[in-house]
C-alpha positions as CSV (number, residue, x, y, z in Angstrom):
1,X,23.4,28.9,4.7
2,X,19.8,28.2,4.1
3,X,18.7,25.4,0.9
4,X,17.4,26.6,-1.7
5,X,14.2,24.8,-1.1
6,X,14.2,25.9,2.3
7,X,14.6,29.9,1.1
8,X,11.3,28.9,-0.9
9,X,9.3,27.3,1.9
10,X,10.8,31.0,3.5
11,X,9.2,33.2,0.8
12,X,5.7,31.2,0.6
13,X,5.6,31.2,4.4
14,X,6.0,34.9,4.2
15,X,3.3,35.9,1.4
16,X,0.6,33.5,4.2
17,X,1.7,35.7,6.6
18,X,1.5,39.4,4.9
19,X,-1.8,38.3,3.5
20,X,-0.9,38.6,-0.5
21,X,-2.2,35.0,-0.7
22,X,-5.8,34.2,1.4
23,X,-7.1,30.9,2.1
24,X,-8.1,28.9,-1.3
25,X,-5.8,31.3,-3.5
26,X,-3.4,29.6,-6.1
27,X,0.3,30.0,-4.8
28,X,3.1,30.7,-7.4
29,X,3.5,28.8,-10.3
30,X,6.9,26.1,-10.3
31,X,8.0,27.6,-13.3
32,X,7.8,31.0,-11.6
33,X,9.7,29.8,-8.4
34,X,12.2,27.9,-10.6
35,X,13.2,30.8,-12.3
36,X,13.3,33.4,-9.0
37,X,15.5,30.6,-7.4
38,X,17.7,29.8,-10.4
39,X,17.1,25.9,-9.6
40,X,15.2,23.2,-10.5
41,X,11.8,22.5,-10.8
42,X,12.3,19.2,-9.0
43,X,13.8,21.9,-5.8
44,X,10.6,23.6,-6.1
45,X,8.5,20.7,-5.8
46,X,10.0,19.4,-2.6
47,X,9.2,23.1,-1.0
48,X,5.8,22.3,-2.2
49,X,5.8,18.8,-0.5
50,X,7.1,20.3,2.6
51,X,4.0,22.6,2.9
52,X,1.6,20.1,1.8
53,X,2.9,17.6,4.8
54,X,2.2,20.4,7.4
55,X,-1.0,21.1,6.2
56,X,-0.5,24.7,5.0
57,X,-1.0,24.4,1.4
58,X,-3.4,21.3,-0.9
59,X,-2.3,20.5,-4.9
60,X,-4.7,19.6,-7.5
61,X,-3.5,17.1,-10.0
62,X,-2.7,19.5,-13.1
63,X,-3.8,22.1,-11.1
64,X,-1.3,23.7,-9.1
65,X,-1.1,24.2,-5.6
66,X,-3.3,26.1,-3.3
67,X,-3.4,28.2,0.4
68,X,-5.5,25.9,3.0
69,X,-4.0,27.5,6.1
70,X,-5.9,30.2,7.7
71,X,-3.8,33.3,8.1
72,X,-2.3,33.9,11.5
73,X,-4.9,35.6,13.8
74,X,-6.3,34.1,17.3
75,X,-3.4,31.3,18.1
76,X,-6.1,29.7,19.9
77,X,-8.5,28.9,17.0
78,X,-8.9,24.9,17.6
79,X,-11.2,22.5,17.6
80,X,-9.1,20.2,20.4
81,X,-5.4,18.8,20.2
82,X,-5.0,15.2,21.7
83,X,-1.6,14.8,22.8
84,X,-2.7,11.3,24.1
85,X,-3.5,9.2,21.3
86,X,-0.8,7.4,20.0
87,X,-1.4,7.3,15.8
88,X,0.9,7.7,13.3
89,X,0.7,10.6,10.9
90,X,-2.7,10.1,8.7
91,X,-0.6,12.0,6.2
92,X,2.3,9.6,5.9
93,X,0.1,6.7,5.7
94,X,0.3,4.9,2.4
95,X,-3.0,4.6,0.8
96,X,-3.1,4.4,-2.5
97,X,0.4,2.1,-2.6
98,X,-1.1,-0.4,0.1
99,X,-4.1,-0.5,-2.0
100,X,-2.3,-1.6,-4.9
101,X,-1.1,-4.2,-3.0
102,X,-4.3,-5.4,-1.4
103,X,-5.4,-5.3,-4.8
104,X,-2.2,-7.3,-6.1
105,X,-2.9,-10.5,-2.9
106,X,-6.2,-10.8,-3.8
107,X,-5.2,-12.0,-7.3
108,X,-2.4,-14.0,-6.0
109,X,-3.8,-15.1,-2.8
110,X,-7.4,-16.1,-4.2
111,X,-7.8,-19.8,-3.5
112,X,-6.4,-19.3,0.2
113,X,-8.6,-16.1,1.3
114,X,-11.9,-18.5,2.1
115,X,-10.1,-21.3,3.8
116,X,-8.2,-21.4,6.9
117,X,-4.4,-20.3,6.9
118,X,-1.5,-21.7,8.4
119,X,-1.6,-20.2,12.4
120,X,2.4,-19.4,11.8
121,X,2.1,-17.2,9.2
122,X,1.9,-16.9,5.2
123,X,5.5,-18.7,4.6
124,X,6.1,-16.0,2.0
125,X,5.8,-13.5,4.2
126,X,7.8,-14.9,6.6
127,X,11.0,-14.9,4.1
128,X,10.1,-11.5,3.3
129,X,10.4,-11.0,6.4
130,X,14.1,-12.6,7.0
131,X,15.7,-9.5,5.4
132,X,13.6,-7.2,6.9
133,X,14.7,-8.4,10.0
134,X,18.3,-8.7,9.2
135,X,18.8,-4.7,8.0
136,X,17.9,-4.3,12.0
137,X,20.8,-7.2,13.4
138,X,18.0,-9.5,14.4
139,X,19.3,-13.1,12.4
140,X,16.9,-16.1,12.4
141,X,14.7,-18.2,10.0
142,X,11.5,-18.4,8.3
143,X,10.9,-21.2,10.9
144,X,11.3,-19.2,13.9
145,X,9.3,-16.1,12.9
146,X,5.4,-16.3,13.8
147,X,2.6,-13.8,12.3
148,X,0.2,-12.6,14.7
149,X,-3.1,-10.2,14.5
150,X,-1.1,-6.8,16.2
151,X,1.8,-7.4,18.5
152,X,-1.0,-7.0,21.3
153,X,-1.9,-10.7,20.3
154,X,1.9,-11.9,20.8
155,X,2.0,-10.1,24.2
156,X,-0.9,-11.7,25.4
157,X,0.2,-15.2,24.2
158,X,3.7,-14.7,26.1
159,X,1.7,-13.5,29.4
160,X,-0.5,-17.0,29.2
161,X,1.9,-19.8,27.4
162,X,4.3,-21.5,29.9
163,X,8.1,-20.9,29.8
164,X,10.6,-23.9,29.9
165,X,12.1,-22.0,33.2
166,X,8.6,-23.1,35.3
167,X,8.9,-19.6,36.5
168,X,5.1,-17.0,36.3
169,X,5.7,-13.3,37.4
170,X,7.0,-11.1,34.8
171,X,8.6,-8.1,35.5
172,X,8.1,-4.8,33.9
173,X,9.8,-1.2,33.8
174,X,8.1,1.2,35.6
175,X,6.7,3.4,33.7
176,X,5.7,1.2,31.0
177,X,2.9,0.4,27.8
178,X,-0.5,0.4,30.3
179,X,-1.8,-2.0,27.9
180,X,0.6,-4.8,28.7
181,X,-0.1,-4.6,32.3
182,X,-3.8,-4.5,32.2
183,X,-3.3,-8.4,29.8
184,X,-1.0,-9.3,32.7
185,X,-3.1,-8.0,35.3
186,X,-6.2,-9.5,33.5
187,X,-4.7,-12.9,34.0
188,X,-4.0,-13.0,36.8
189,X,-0.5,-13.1,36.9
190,X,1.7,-11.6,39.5
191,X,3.2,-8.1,38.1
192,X,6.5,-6.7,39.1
193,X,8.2,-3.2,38.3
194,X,11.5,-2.1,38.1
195,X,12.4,1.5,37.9
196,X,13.4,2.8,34.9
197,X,14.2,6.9,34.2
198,X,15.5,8.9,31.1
199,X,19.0,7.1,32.2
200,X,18.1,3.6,32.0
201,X,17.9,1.2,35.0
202,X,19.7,0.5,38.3
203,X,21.5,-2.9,37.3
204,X,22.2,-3.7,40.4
205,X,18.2,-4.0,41.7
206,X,17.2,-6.1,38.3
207,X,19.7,-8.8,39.4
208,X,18.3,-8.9,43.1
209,X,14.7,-9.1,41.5
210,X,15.1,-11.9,38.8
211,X,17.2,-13.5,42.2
212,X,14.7,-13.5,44.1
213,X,11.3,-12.9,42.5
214,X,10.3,-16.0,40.1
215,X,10.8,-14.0,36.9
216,X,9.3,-15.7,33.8
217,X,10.2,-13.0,31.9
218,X,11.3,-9.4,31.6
219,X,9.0,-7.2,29.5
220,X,10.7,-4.4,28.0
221,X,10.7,-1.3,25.6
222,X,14.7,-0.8,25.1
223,X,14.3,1.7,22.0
224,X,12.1,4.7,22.1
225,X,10.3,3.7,25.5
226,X,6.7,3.9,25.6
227,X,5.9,6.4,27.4
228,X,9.3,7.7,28.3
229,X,10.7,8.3,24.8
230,X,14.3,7.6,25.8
231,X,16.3,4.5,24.4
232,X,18.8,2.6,26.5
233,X,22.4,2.6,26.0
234,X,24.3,-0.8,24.2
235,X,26.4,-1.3,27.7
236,X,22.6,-1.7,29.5
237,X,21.4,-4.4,26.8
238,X,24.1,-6.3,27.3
239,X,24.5,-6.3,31.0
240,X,20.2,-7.3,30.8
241,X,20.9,-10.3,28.7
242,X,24.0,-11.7,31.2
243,X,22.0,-11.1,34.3
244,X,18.3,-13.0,31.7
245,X,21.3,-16.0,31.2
246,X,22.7,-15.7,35.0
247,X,19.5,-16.5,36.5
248,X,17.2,-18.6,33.7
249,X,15.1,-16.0,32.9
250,X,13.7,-15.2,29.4
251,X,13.1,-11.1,28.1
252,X,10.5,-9.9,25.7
253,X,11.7,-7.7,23.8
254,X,9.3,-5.0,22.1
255,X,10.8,-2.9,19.5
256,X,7.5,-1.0,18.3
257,X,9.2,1.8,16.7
258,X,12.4,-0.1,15.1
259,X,11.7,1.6,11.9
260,X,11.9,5.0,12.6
261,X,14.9,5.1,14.8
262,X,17.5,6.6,12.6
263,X,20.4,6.0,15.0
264,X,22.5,3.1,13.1
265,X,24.8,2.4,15.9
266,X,21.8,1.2,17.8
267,X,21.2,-2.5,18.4
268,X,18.3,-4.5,19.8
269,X,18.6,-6.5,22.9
270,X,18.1,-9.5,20.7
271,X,21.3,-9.2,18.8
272,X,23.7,-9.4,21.7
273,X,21.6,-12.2,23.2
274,X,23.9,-15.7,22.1
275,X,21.9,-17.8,25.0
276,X,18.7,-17.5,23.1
277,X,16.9,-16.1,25.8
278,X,15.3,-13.1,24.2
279,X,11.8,-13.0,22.2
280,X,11.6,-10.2,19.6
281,X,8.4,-8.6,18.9
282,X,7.5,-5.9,16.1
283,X,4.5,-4.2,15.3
284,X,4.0,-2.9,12.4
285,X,1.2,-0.8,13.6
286,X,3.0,2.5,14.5
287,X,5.4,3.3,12.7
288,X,3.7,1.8,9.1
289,X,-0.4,1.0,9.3
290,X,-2.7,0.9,12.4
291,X,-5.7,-0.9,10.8
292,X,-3.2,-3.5,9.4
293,X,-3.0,-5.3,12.6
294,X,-0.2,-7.2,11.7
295,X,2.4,-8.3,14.0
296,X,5.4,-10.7,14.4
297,X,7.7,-12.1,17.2
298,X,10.9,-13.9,16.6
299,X,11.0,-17.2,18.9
300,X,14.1,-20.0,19.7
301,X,13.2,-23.5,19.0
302,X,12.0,-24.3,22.3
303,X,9.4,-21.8,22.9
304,X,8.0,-22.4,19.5
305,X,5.7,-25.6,19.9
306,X,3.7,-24.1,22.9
307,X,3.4,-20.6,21.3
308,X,1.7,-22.1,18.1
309,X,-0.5,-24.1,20.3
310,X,-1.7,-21.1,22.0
311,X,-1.7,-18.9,18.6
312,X,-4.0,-21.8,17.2
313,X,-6.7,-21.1,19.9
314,X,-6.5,-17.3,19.4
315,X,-7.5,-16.7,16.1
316,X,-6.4,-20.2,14.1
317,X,-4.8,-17.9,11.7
318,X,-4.4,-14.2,11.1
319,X,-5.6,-12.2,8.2
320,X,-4.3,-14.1,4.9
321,X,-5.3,-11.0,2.9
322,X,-3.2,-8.3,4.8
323,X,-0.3,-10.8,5.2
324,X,-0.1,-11.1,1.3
325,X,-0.5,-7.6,1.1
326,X,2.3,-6.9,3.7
327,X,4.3,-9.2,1.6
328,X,4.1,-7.6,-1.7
329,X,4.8,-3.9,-0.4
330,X,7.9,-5.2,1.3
331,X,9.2,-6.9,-1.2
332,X,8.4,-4.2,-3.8
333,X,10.6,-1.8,-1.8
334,X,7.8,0.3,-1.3
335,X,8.0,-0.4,2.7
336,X,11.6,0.9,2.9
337,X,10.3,4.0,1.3
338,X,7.6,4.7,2.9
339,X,9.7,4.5,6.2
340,X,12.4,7.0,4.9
341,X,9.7,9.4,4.7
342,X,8.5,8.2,8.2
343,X,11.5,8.7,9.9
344,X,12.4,12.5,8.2
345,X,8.8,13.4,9.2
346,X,8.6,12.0,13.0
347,X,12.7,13.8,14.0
348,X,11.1,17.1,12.1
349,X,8.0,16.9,14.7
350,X,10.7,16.2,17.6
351,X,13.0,19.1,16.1
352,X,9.5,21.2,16.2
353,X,9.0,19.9,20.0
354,X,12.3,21.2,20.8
355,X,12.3,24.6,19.4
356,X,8.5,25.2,20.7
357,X,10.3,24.5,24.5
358,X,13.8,26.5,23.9
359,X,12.5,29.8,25.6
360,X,9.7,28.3,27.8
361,X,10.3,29.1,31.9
362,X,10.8,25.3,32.8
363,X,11.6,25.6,36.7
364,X,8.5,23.5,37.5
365,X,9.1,21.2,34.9
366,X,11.9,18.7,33.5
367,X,12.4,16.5,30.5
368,X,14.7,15.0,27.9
369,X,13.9,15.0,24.3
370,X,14.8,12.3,22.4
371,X,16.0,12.3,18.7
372,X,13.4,11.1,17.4
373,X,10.2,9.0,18.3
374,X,6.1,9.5,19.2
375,X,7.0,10.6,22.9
376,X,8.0,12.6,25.6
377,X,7.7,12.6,29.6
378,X,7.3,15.7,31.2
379,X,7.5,15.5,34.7
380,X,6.3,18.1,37.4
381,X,7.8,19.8,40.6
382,X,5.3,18.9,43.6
383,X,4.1,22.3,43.7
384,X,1.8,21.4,40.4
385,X,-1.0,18.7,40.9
386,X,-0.9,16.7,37.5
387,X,-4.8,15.8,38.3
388,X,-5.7,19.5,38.2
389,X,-3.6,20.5,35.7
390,X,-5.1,17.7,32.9
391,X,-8.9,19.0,34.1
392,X,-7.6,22.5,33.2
393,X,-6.0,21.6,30.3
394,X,-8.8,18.8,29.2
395,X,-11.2,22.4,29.6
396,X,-9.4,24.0,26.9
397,X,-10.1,20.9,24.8
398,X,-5.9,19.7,25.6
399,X,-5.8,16.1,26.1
400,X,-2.9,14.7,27.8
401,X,-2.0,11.2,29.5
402,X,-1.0,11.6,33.3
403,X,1.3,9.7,34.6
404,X,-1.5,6.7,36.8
405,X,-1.7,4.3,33.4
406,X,1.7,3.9,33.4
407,X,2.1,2.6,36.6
408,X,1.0,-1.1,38.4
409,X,-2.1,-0.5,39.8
410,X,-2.2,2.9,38.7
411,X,0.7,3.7,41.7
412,X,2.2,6.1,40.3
413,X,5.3,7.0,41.9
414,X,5.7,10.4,39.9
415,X,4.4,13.4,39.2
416,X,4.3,13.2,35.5
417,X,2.4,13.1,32.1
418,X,3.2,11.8,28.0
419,X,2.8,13.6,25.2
420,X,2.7,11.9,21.7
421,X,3.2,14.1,19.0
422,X,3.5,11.4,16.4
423,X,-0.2,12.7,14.4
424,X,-0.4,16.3,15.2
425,X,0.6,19.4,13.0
426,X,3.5,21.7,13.6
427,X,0.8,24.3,13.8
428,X,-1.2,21.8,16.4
429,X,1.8,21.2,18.5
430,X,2.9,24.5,19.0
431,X,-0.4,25.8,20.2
432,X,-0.9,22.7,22.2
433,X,2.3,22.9,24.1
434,X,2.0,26.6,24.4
435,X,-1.3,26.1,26.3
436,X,0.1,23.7,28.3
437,X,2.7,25.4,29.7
438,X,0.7,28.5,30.3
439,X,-1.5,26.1,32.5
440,X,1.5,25.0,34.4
441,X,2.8,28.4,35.2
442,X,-0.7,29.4,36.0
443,X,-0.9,26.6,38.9
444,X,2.4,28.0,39.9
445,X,1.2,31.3,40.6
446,X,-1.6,30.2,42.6
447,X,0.8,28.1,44.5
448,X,3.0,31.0,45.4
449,X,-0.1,33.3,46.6
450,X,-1.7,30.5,48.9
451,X,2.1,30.3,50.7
C-alpha cells in the first residue's frame, strides 16, 4: 500500500500529465492537499520536496510551489545527456549551509588564512575527523591522518614516495579509475593489472603476481568500484590483506564513495588489516563537494615521515580556509545530514536505472546493478562495436565512456562502456538509456542483415 506522500506525488504527477496544470502554473495549495489526504502538512511537504529534487516542480519562498516541467510530448526533447561525467547531484550540493560555514572559518581562522599552514593538516580538522572515520570502522589518530588538496594529490604522492618494502610496480584492477594510471604511467613507473569482474578477483593470480612481480602496492576500489559499480565481498578483503602481509606488500585503499553506501555490514579493507599494511584514502569530492578539493588518507607510523616530506613539496599546505570550513560543517552535524539525503537520492537514481532496464531486450548486452552508487558497466556481445556505437550515440548528443580509459595502455580487454548517473534527472536518465539501447539494437539489426 502506497504512502500517503507517495499517493500525492501520484495525483500531482497526474494533473502534469492530463494538462490541468501547464508549465509556470501554481500547483495545489498544502492546505488543500492536507485536507484531500487527511494528513499532515509536514506529509505534503515532503511530496513537494520529492518533485522539487527531480526537477518537475520550483517553490517560491511564501509563494507556493510551481510546474517547471514541460508536459510530456517528443521524449526526445534534449539538449544532450552526459552519462560520462562523474559529478554529484548539483541539487544535493549544500550551498547555502557550506557558506555559512566558510563564512563561520573566516572569523575563526583569520590570523592563519595569509600565512602558511601546517602540510599535515588543520589539527582540528583532523580530530574532527577521528569520529568521522570511526562511524566507517577505520580506528587511528589525529597523528596518523594527513589533509591533502583532492585525493588525486594523495594518489600521486603514494605513486612517487618510496615504500619501506624497496619494492616500485604497483598493481592495479583491471578495469580501474583512468586517472590513477595516467599519474602512474606519467611517472614512469611500471603498471600491472589484475582482472577484476562484477564477482570480485581470482585470488589465486593476485598471490602469483605480488610473488613474483615487485609489488609496492596494490591500488584498489573495494566499495562501489570505479567504473564497475560492484563492491567486493568481506571474505575477498580479508584474503587481500593476508596474501599484502604474506608477501610484504602494502594496499591503497580508495574508498571514494564511503558515504553513500548504505550497506552497514560492509567493511573497508582497512579494518581487517592488523599488520598495518593498508593506506586509507577518502575524498570528499563525490559524494559531498567537488570544488572543495579536500582529501585525506590514513597512514601507519612508518610511512608517515616520507609522505609529509613529499606533501611539503606539493603544495606546502592545503587550503586552510576550506579545511576550517570542512571542520565546522562536520562538527555541526550538518555533514551527516547532508549525506542522509545523499545516500536516499543516489539508491532512488539506481532504483530509476533499474526500472528504466526491466522490459529492455538485453540479449546483446549484460550487467549487474548495484544497490547504490554513481555507476554501472554495461558490456556488449561482439556482434556490437562499442566505437561505433558511442559515435552514434555521441550524434544524438549521448555521451558515454567506452571501455579503452579503463584499461593500461588503453588495452582493453572488453567490449564495454560506464555510465554515471550520479547528476542526471530521472527524466534525463530514462531518455538517455532509452536512446541507448535503441542504438544497440539498431547495430544488431544491421549485424544480422550483413550475415
Amino acid at each position: 500500500m502506497k504512502k500517503k506522500y507517495e499517493l500525492i506525488i501520484g495525483y500531482i504527477e497526474r494533473l502534469i500529465a492530463e494538462k490541468h496544470v501547464n508549465q509556470g502554473d501554481r500547483l495545489p495549495s498544502i492546505r488543500f492537499l492536507a485536507e484531500k489526504y487527511g494528513c499532515n502538512k509536514s506529509t505534503v511537504i515532503r511530496a513537494y520536496q520529492e518533485l522539487e529534487l527531480n526537477h518537475k516542480i520550483y517553490s517560491i519562498p511564501k509563494g507556493g510551489f510551481y510546474l517547471v516541467e514541460k508536459n510530456p510530448g517528443n521524449h526526445d526533447e534534449y539538449d544532450s545527456i552526459d552519462f560520462s561525467e562523474v559529478m554529484p547531484d548539483p541539487k544535493l550540493l549544500p550551498y547555502k549551509e557550506f557558506n555559512h560555514c566558510i563564512n563561520r572559518a573566516v572569523e575563526l581562522y583569520k590570523d592563519s588564512l595569509f600565512s602558511y599552514g601546517d602540510a599535515q593538516g588543520l589539527k582540528s580538522l583532523r580530530k574532527a575527523l577521528l569520529n568521522h572515520f570511526s562511524e566507517h570502522q577505520i580506528f587511528t589518530s589525529a597523528d596518523n591522518i594527513f589533509i591533502t588538496s583532492g585525493a588525486q594529490q594523495a594518489l600521486s604522492i603514494l605513486a612517487k614516495m618510496h615504500f619501506p618494502n624497496n619494492k616500485r610496480n604497483i598493481l592495479v584492477e583491471q578495469p580501474t579509475y583512468g586517472l590513477m594510471q595516467e599519474l602512474v604511467a606519467l611517472n614512469g613507473i611500471k603498471l600491472i593489472g589484475i582482472s577484476r569482474n562484477q564477482e570480485g578477483i581470482d585470488l589465486n593470480q593476485l598471490e602469483m603476481i605480488l610473488k613474483n612481480e615487485d609489488i609496492k602496492f596494490f591500488y584498489t576500489i573495494p566499495r562501489l568500484h570505479n567504473p564497475l559499480g560492484m563492491s567486493y565481498s568481506e571474505k575477498v578483503k580479508r584474503e587481500i590483506v593476508q596474501l599484502a602481509e604474506k608477501y610484504d606488500t602494502y594496499i591503497v585503499e580508495d574508498d571514494y564513495l564511503a558515504d553513500i553506501d548504505m550497506d552497514k555490514k560492509a567493511l573497508p579493507v582497512h579494518y581487517y588489516d592488523i599488520f598495518q599494511r593498508t593506506i586509507y584514502v577518502k575524498s570528499f569530492s563525490k559524494a559531498f563537494m567537488p570544488g572543495i578539493r579536500i582529501g585525506a588518507v590514513v597512514l601507519h607510523e612508518k610511512l608517515r615521515k616520507e609522505f609529509s616530506k613529499h606533501k611539503r613539496c606539493h603544495d606546502l599546505n592545503t587550503s586552510v580556509l576550506a579545511q576550517g570550513a570542512l571542520e565546522i560543517f562536520i562538527n555541526s552535524g550538518m555533514y551527516k545530514h547532508h549525506i542522509r539525503k545523499a545516500q536516499l537520492e543516489y539508491r532512488k537514481k539506481m532504483d530509476c536505472f533499474r526500472e528504466c532496464v526491466e522490459n529492455l531486450n538485453m540479449t546483446e548486452v549484460e550487467f549487474k546493478i548495484p544497490e547504490t552508487g554513481f555507476f554501472v558497466w554495461i558490456k556488449l556481445s561482439n556482434a556490437i562495436n562499442i566505437n561505433i556505437l558511442e559515435k552514434r550515440l555521441r550524434e544524438r548528443n549521448i555521451f558515454i565512456s567506452p571501455a579503452d580509459y579503463f584499461f593500461i595502455g588503453n588495452n582493453r580487454s572488453e567490449n564495454a562502456f560506464r555510465i554515471c548517473i550520479s547528476k542526471l534527472t530521472k527524466d534525463q536518465m530514462k531518455t538517455g538509456i532509452r536512446i541507448i539501447f535503441e542504438e544497440i539494437h539498431k547495430l544488431q539489426k544491421i549485424k544480422e542483415q550483413l550475415f
